[in-house]
C-alpha positions in Angstrom: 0.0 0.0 0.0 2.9 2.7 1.0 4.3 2.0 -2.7 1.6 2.4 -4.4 0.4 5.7 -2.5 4.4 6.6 -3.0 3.5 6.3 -6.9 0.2 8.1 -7.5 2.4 11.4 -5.4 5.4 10.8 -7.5 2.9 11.0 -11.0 1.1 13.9 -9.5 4.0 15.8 -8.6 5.6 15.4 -12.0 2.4 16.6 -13.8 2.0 20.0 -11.6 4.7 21.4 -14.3 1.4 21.6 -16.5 -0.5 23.7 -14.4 2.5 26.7 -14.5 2.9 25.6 -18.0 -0.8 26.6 -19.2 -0.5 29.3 -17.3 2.3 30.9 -18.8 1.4 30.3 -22.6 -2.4 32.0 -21.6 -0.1 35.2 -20.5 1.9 34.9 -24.0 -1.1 34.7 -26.0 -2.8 37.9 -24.3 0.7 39.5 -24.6 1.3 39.1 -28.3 -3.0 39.9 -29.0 -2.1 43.3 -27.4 1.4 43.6 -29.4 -0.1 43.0 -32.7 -3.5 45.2 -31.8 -1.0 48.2 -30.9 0.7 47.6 -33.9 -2.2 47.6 -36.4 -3.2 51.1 -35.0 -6.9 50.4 -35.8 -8.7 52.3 -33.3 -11.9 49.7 -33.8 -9.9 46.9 -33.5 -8.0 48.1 -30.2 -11.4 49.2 -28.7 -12.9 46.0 -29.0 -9.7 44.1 -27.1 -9.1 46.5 -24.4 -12.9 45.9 -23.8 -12.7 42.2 -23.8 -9.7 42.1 -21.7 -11.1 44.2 -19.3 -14.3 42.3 -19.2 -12.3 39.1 -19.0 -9.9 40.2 -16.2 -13.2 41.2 -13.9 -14.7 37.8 -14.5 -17.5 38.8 -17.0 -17.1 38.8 -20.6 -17.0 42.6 -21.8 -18.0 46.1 -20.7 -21.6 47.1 -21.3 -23.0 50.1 -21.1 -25.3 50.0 -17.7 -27.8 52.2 -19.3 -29.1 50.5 -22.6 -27.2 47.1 -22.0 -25.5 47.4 -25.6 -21.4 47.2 -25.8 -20.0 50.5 -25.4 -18.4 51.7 -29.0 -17.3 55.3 -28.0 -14.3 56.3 -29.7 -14.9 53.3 -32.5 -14.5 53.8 -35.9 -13.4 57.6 -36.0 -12.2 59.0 -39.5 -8.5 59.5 -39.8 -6.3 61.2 -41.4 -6.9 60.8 -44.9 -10.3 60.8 -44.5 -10.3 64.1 -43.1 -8.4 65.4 -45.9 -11.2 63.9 -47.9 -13.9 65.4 -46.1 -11.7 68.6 -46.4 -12.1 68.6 -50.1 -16.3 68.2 -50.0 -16.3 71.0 -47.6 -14.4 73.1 -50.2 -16.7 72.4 -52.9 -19.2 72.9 -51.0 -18.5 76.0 -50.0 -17.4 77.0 -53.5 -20.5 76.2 -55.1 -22.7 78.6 -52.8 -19.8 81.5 -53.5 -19.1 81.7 -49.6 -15.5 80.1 -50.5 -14.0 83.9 -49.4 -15.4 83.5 -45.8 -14.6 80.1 -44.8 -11.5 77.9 -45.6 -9.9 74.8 -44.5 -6.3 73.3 -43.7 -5.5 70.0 -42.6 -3.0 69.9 -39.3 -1.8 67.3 -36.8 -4.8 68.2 -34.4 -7.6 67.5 -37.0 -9.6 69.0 -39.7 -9.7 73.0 -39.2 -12.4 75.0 -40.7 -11.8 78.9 -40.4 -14.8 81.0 -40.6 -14.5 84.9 -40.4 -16.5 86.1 -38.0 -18.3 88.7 -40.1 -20.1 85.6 -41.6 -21.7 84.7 -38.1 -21.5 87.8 -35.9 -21.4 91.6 -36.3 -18.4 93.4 -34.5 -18.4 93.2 -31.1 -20.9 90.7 -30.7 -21.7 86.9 -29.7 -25.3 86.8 -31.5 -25.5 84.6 -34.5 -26.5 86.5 -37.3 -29.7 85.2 -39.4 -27.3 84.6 -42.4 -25.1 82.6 -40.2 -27.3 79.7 -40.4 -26.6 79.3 -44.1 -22.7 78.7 -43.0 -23.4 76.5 -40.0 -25.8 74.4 -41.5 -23.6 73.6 -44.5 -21.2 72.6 -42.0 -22.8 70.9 -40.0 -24.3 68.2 -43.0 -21.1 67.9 -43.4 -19.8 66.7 -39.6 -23.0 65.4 -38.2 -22.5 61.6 -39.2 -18.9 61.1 -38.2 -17.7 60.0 -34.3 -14.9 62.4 -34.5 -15.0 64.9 -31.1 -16.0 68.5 -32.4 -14.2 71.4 -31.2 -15.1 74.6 -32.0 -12.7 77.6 -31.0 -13.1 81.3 -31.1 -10.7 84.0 -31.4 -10.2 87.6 -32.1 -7.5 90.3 -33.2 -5.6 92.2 -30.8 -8.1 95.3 -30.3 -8.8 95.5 -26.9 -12.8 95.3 -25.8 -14.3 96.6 -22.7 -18.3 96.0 -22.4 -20.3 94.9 -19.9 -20.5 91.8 -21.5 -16.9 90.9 -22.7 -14.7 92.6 -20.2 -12.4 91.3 -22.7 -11.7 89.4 -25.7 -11.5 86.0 -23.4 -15.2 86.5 -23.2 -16.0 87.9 -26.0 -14.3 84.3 -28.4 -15.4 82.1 -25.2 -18.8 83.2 -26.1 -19.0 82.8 -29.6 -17.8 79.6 -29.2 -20.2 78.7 -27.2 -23.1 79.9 -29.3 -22.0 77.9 -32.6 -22.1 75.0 -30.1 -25.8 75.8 -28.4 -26.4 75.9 -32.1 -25.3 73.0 -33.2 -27.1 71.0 -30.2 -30.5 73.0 -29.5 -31.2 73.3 -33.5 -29.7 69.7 -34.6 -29.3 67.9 -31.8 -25.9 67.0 -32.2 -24.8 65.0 -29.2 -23.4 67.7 -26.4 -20.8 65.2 -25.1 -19.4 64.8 -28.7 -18.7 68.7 -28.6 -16.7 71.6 -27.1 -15.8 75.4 -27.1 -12.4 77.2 -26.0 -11.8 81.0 -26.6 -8.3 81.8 -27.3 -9.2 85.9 -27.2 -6.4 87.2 -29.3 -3.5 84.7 -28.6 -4.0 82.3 -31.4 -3.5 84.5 -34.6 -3.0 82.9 -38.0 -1.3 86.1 -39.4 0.4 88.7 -38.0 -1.8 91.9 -36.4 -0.3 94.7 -38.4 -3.2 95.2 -41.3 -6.9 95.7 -41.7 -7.0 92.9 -43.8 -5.1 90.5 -41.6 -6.9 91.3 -38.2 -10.1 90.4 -40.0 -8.1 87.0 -40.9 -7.8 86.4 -37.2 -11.2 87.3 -35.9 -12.2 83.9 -36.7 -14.6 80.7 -35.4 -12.6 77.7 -36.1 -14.7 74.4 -36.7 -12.3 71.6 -35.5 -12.3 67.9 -36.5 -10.0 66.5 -34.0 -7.8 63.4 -35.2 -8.7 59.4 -34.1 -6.3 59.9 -31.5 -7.5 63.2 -30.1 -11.0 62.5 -30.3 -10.0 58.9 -28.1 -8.3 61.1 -25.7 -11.7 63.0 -25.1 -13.5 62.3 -21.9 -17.7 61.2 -22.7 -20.7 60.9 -20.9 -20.2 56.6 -20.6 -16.7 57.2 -19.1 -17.9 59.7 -16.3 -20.3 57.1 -15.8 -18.3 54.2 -15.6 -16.0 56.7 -13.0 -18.5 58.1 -11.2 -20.0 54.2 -10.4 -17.1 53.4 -8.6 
């Protein structure tokens, strides 16, 4: 009896290799899945393993979204680069075609898809009211932007005569609050989703050219429509993230 309960410890000692063994190739595998996801730099792709890992790790299967019970897909699927250039070029034409080309144009930097718009096509001097034919503009825009995931920033600015109203104290409030009113636009009159836009005023500290002429201060007194990147728009905090942190 003592040899043969000597054997079965001796086989089962021998086989507990196996146990450290599986273990070690289930860390390999989830190593190398994250390696080559990181390496594809598809933000879809990446978005859907970070999810199931997570989920995996906390003994479910993936993250849900607590209040519709659907998988969560923020930040999935935004355009990049060269489809911003592309959506760069439809806006010209666009704009071209209803002879508005001189009030709004367009570059393409490493933050996103800018669209400049003067702001004598949306405000009158000294003022944050849209004008009647700013909806023209804004619309136009907007048909453009309202189908894609990208985070919308929208950014005002102004040239480097000082203001002093009751209102705008100075030109921080007086951009802050044009930005702000392209935004209320976008949401109250198209619903556009509030956490998938922002305004900044940059008063007079962002020009594009230098404040020595007529002609370029009116440059710089500007609403810039921006497209942020794939990886900028991730990097944007949303309404299922403050959830998610606020849950804890």
């Amino acid at each position: 009896m003592r040899r043969v309960r000597k054997q079965v410890e001796e086989v089962d000692n021998r086989e507990r290799w196996l146990l450290t063994y599986a273990d070690l190739i289930t860390l390999l595998l989830a190593f190398f899945i994250v390696m080559y996801s990181m390496s594809q730099l598809d933000a879809k792709k990446f978005g859907e393993m970070a999810d199931a890992l997570h989920g995996i790790l906390q003994g479910g299967e993936s993250i849900y979204n607590y209040d519709n019970q659907q998988p969560k897909t923020t930040g999935h699927g935004v355009l990049k680069l060269g489809n911003l250039r592309m959506l760069q070029k439809k806006i010209e034409s666009k704009f071209e075609a209803i002879k508005k080309s001189d009030l709004v144009s367009t570059e393409v930097t490493e933050r996103g898809l800018i669209i400049h718009i003067l702001d004598r096509a949306l405000f009158n001097e000294g003022s944050a009211i849209l004008l009647p034919k700013s909806k023209q503009v804004l619309d136009l825009v907007y048909e453009q932007i309202a189908d894609i995931p990208n985070h919308i920033r929208i950014e005002g600015h102004t040239d480097d005569r000082p203001i002093n109203t009751k209102l705008f104290p100075s030109n921080w409030e007086l951009s802050t609050a044009r930005a702000t009113e392209v935004v209320r636009y976008f949401v109250n009159e198209h619903g556009f989703p509030p956490d998938r836009i922002s305004a900044l005023g940059y008063g007079e500290f962002r020009p594009i050219k230098p404040n020595n002429s007529i002609e370029n201060r009116a440059a710089n007194r500007r609403v810039d429509i921006l497209v942020l990147t794939m990886e900028l728009s991730m990097k944007e905090p949303t309404s299922q993230l403050y959830y998610l942190a606020s849950s804890k």
